[in-house]
C-alpha positions as CSV (number, residue, x, y, z in Angstrom):
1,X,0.0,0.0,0.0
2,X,1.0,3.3,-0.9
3,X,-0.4,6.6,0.9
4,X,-0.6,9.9,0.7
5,X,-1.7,13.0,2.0
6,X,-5.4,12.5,0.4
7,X,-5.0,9.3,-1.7
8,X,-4.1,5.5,-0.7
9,X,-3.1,3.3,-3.3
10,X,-3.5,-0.3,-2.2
11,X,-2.7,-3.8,-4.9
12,X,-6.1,-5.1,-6.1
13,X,-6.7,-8.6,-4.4
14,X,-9.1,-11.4,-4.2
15,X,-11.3,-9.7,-1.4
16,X,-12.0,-6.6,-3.4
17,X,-11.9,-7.4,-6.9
18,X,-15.8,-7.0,-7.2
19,X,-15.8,-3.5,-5.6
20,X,-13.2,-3.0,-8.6
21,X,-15.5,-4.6,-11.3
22,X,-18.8,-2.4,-9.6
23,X,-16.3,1.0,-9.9
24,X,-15.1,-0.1,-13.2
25,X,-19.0,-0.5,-14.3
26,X,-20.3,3.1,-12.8
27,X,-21.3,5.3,-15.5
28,X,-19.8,7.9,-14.1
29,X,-16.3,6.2,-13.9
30,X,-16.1,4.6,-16.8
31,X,-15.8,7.9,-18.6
32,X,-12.6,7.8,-17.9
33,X,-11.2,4.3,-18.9
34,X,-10.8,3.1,-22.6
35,X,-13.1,0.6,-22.1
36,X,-16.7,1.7,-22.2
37,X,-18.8,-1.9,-22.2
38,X,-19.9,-3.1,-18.5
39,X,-17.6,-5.7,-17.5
40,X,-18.9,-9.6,-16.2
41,X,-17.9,-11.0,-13.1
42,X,-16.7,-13.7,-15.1
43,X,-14.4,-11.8,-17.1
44,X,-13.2,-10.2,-14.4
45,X,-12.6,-13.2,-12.4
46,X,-10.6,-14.8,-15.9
47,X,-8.7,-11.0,-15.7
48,X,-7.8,-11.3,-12.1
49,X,-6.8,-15.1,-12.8
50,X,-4.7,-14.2,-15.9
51,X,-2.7,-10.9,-14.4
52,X,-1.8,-13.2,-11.3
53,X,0.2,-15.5,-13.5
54,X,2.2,-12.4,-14.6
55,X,6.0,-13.1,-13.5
56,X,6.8,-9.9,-14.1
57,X,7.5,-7.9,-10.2
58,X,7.6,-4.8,-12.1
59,X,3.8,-5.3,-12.9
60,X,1.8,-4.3,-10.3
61,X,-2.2,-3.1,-10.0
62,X,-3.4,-0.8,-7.8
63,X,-6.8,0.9,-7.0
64,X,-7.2,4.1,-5.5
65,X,-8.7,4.6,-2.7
């Protein structure tokens, strides 16, 4: 985890990847990603899966808090 003086970055885990998938599917958020179709919870589940076999350290995903 990473924090500031008004914003926390903490690595995207198991317990909240569905808060992620519910941010990432608000209207109002979405505006800002390149994405713009909702997102399943099985495809987010499959992208959670597939990003934890990276072997890269240097790759690292973080939501803000």
């Amino acid at each position: 985890m990473l924090e500031g003086e008004k914003v926390i970055l903490e690595e995207i885990d198991p317990e909240n990847i569905e808060w992620v998938r519910q941010q990432r599917n608000d209207p109002e958020m979405r505006q800002y990603f390149r994405e713009w179709k909702d997102i399943s919870k099985d495809k987010q589940g499959r992208w959670y899966k597939d990003r934890g076999n990276n072997t890269n350290p240097n790759h690292v995903y973080f939501q803000i808090m």
